[in-house]
MIDREN-592972 format. One record per residue (C-alpha): residue in one letter; y, x, z. Coordinates in steps of 0.001 Angstrom, whole numbers, plus 524288, in hexadecimal, padded with zeros to 5 digits. Layout:
aYXZ...
END
This chain:
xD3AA916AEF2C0E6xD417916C212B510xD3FF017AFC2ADB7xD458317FC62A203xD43581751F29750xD37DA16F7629E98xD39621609E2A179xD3D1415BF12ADCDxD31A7157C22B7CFxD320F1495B2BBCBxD344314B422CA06xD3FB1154852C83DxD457C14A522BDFFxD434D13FF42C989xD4A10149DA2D2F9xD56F914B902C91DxD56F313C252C6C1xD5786139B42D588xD62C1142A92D772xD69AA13A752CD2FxD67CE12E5F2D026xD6BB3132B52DE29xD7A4E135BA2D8CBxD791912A092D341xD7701121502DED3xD8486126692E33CxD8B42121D92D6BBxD9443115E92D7F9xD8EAB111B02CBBBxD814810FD12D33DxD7EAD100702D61ExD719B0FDFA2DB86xD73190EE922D6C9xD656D0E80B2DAB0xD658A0DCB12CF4FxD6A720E5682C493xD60BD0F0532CB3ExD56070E7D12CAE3xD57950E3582BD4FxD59C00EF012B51AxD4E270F6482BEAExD46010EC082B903xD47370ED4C2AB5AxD45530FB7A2ADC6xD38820F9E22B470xD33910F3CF2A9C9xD36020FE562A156xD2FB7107B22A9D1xD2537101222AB09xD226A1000929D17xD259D10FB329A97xD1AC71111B2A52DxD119B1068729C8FxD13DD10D5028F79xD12B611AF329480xD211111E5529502xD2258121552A2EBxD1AB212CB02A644xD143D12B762B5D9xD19AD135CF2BB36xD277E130922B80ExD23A11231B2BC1BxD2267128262C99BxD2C7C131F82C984xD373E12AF42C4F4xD4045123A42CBAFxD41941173C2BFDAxD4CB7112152C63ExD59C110B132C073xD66D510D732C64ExD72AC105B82C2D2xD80D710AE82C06FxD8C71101EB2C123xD913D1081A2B516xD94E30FEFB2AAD2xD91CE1080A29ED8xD84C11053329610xD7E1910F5F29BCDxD6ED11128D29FC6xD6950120372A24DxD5DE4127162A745xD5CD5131EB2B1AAxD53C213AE52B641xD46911365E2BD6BxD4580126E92B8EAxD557E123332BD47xD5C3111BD32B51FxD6BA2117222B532xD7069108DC2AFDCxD7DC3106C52AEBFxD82460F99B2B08ExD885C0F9B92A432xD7C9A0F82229DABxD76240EE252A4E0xD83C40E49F2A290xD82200E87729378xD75D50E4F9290AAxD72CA0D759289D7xD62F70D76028DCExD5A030DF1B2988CxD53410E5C728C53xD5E690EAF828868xD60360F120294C6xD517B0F3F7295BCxD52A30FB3A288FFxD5CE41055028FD8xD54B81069329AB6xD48201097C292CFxD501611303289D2xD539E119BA29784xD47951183529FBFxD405C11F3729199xD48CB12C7A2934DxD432D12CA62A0F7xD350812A7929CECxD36B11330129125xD3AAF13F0A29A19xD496113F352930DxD4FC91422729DEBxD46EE14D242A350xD465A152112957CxD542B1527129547xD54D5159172A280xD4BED163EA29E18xD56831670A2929FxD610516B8D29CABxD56C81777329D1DxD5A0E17EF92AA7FxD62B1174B92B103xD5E4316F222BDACxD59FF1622E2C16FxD668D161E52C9BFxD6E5D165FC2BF2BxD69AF15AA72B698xD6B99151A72BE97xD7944155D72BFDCxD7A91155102B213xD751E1451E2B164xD7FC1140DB2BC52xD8B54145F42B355xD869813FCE2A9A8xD84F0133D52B0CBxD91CC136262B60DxD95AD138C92AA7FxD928712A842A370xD9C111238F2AD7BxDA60D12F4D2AE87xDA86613B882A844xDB2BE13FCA2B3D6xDA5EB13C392BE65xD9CB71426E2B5D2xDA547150332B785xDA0F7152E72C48BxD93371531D2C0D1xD953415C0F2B4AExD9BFC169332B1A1xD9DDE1709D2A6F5xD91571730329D2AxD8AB0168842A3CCxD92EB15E7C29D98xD8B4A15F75290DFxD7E4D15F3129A62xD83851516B29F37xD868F14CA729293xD787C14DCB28D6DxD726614B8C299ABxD6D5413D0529803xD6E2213EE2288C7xD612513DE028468xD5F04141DD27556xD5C9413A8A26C01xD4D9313B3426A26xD4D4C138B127A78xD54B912CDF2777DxD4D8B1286926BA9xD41521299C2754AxD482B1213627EF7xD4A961177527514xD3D451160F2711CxD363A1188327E2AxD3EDD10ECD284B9xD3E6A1052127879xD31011048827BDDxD31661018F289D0xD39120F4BF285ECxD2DC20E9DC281DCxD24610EF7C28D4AxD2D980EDFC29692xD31350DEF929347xD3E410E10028B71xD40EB0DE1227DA5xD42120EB8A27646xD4D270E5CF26E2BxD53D00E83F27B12xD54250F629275C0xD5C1E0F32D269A1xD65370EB9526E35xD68D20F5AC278CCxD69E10FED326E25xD72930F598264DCxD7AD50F2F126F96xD7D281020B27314xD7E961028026470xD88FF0FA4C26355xD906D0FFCD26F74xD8FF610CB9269F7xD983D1085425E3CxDA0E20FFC1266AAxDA35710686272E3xDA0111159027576xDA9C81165027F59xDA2DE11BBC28C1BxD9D4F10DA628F16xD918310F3B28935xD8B9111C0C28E4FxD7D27118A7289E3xD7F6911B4227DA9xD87DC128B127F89xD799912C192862DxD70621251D27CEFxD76CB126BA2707DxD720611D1A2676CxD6D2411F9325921xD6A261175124D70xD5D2511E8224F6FxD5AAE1172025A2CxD5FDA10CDB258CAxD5882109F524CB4xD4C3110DF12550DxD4D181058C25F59xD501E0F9BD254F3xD43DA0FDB924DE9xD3ABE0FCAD258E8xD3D8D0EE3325ADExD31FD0E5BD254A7xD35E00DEF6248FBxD2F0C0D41E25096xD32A30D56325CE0xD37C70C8EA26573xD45A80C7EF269C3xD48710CB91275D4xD4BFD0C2DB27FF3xD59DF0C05E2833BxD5FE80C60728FFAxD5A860BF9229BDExD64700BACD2A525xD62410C3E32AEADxD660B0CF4A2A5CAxD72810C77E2A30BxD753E0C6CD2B201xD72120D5532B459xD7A2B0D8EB2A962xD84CA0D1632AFA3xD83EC0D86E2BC38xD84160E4992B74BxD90270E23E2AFBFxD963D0DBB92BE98xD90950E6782C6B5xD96C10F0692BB3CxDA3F60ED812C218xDABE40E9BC2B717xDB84D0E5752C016xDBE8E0DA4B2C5C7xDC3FD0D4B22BA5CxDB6260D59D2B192xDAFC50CEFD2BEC8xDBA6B0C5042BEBBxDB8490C2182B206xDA8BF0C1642B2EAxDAC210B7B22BE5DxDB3E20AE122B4FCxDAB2E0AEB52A885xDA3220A29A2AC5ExDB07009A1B2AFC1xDB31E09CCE29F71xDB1E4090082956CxDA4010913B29088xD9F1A097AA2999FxD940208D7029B60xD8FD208EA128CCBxD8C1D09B3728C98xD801D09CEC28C56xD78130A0A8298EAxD76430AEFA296EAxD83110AFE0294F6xD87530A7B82A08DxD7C990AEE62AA39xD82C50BC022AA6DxD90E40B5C02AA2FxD8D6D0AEA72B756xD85A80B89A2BCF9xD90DE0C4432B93AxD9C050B9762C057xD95550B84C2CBE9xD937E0C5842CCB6xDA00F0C82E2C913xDA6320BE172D3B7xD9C890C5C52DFCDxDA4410D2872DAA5xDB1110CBEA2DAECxDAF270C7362E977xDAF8F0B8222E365xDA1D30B14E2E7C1xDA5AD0A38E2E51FxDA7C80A5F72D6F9xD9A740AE272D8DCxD93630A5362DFBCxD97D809A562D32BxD954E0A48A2C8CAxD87440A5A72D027xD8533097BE2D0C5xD8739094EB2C10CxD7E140A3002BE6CxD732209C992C912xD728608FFC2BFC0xD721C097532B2A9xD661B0A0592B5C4xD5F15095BD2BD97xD53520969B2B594xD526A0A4B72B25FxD4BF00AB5B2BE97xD4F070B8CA2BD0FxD5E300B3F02B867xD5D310AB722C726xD58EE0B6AA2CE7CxD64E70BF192CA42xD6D170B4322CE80xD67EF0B23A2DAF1xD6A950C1DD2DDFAxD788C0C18B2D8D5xD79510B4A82E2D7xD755B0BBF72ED96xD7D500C7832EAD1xD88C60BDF72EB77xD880F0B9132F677xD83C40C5262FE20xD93040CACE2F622xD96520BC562FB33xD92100C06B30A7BxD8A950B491309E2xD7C610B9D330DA4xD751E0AE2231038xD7A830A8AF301AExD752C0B52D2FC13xD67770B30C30180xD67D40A5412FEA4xD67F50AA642EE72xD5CD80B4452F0F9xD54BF0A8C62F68ExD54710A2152EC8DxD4DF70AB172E506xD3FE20AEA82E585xD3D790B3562F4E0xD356A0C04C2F0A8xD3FD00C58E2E842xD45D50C8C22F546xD3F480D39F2F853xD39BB0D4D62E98CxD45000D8352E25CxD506F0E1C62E5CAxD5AEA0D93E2E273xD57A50CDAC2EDAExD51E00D7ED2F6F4xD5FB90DDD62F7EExD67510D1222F64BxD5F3B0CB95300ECxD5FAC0D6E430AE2xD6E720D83230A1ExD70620C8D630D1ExD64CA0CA0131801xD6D4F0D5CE31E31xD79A70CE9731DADxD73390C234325D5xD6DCA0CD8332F2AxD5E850CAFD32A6FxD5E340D68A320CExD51B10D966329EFxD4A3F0CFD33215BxD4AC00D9953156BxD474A0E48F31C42xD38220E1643179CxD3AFC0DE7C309A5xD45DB0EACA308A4xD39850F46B30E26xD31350EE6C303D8xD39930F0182FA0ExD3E3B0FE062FC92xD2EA9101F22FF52xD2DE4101162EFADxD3D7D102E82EC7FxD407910F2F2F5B7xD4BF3112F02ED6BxD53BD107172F0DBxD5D8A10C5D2F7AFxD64490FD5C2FACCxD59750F6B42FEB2xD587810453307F0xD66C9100BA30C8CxD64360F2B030E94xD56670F5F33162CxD5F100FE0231E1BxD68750F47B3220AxD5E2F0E8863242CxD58FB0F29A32DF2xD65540F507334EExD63B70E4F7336AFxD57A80E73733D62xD5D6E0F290345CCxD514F0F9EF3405BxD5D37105E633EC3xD533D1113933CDCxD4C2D107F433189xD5B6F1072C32BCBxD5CF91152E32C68xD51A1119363251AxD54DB10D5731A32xD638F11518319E2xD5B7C122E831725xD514111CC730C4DxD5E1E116A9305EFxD655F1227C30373xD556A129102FF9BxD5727120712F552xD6331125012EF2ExD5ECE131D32F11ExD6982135692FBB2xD5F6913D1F30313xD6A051443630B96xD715D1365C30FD1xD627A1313B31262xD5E4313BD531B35xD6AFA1393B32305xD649E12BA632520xD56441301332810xD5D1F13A9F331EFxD65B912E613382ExD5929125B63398CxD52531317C3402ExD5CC0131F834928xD5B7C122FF34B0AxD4CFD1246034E17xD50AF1303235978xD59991274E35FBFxD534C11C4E35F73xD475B122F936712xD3B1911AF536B06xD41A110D8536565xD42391150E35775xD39621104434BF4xD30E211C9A34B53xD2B08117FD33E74xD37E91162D33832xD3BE0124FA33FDExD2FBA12A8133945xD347C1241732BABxD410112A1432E60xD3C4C1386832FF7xD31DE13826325ACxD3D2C1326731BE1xD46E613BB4320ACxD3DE9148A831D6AxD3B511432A3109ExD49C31415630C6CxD4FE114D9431201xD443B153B530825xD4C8714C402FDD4xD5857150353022BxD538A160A330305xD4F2415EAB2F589xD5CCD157D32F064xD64E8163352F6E4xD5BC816BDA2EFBExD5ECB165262E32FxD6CF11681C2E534
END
């Protein structure tokens, strides 16, 4: 526990990030997007696997911490890090970004306040405040970032200041974060230029536009200091980096579609390839065009102009695997928008057959076409493998549920319905589940599963645990 001045213990850091990041689940803001997910979860691993390399990342925070990325539809340029390894990405930033290193630089700078103990450092300076308290505090100021009449209901009074400074880190934290997170970069296979360039183009926002849309730099106020330091550590040698893959250039491009810009923007995104020219632009600039129109045509309800738009992207990334892949998902996701089930398998075959159950993205594409064809019982193998090392994947928990309802294995579907609402930390909703698939078990008598029954109870003791030690938090 936290004590006057002392810094707070990892586990009770953990403890206040989880009740966060519980709040946040509820937020409309929330999208759990599996390609966008998947991407920016990626570059972050790699980061936290070289903090572990160089030293960075103590153990005990390795295994304590959650190290997870959650997305918010929000279209400011925003990052932040919370309490026990969460971190928030705003859409915004992933659309703004010309190149994945500079949008591993901003998640290096963020993952190094966690490793640094910032954050816990930070807490300790509230001196007697609790844990509860705190994390209070965080949500109006999260609140706070998208609306200031939200944020009101979190925050009375004195605390306002207490909000304000909240997820301000001072200057020498942030100067640490540069440099900590600067050095992350190379190890983790990005360019460290990406660093710069983040920073010039933060820079040059700051004199242009310091009108709200930018909070990042309201809570990471930049310096000539830094600046100058981060410029500095560049080689005088060092190669160029590499210019944006076109898979960045597609994710960007989703996150600016998913950002829900309005009809008119998605109209517009539809028509861009139809203008004179459009051919001679160059390929990374045609890529994201195609890839935002069809996008932009599955939100608009209009799959033939999708399934065109689709058609010219498929040709132009041909030869770029990773580029193919991404097309192949947004195929599928069209036609299962489309109703067309079949159509959207047909795309994830022709990928490679083990990403399937591999990689999030096809393992939920391909479970929701299987369940609308009425065979969502072939994924109920891959979905258990998948959630033995992914428990806190609360929609593949959902979707496990219903390709057991299929089956008419209902008990199995019950417990799936508990562990999904375990893993957004709704303890009280889950134990209604684990207390409806007890009742299931009773009624069912001698026919019951008793080793899914036993599951039940043993899961059920566990949780209501969880939820005596939430009310006690409150």
């Amino acid at each position: 526990m936290m004590g006057d001045g002392a810094e707070m213990t990892s586990s009770a850091e953990r403890r206040l990030g989880d009740r966060i990041i519980r709040e946040l689940y509820r937020d409309p803001d929330y999208i759990d997007d599996a390609p966008l997910q998947e991407y920016v979860q990626d570059l972050f691993q790699a980061l936290v696997r070289a903090a572990q390399a160089r030293g960075e990342l103590a153990p005990e925070l390795q295994e304590r911490f959650a190290w997870q990325i959650l997305l918010g539809r929000d279209r400011s340029v925003n990052a932040f890090a919370l309490p026990g390894g969460y971190f928030g990405v705003h859409l915004g930033l992933i659309g703004v970004v010309s190149t994945r290193d500079e949008l591993a630089s901003v998640l290096a700078h963020e993952l190094s306040h966690v490793t640094q103990r910032h954050i816990a450092r930070l807490m300790a300076q509230q001196g007697r405040q609790t844990p509860l308290m705190l994390g209070a505090l965080v949500l109006g100021a999260l609140a706070a970032a998208k609306s200031p009449g939200a944020a009101q209901a979190l925050m009375v009074g004195g605390q306002a200041l207490a909000v304000q400074n909240q997820l301000n880190f001072s200057r020498d934290m942030e100067r640490e974060a540069d440099r900590v997170g600067f050095g992350l970069m190379q190890p983790a296979g990005y360019a460290p230029q990406g660093f710069v360039a983040m920073f010039d183009k933060l820079q040059q926002a700051n004199r242009i536009n310091d009108n709200g849309s930018w909070p990042y730099l309201r809570s990471h106020p930049l310096t000539t200091q830094r600046i100058a330091d981060m410029h500095s550590r560049i080689p005088p040698d060092a190669a160029p980096p590499a210019p944006a893959t076109l898979e960045h250039l597609m994710m960007g491009a989703r996150a600016r579609v998913l950002m829900r810009p309005g009809v008119d923007t998605w109209r517009q995104w539809v028509a861009e390839p139809q203008d004179a020219g459009f051919a001679a632009r160059p390929q990374a600039q045609r890529v994201p065009a195609w890839y935002a129109a069809t996008l932009s045509a599955v939100q608009l309800a209009d799959f033939a102009a999708a399934r065109k738009s689709l058609r010219a992207l498929q040709a132009d990334v041909r030869a770029d695997p990773a580029a193919a892949r991404q097309a192949r998902l947004l195929g599928a996701e069209l036609e299962l928008a489309a109703g067309d089930a079949p159509a959207a398998l047909g795309h994830l075959q022709d990928g490679n057959a083990a990403d399937a159950t591999r990689h999030r993205p096809e393992l939920l594409l391909r479970t929701q076409a299987l369940l609308r064809t009425g065979a969502g019982g072939e994924m109920t193998a891959p979905l258990q493998t998948w959630l033995a090392a992914h428990p806190g994947d609360a929609l593949s928990w959902q979707l496990l549920a219903q390709a057991w309802q299929q089956q008419n294995q209902l008990l199995r579907a019950v417990r799936a319905e508990a562990e999904a609402q375990v893993a957004r930390y709704d303890y009280a909703a889950a134990v209604d589940r684990f207390k409806a698939g007890q009742d299931l078990a009773q009624r069912g008598g001698a026919a019951s599963d008793h080793i899914e029954a036993s599951i039940i109870d043993t899961r059920l003791r566990a949780v209501e645990l969880l939820l005596r030690e939430q009310a006690a938090e409150r």
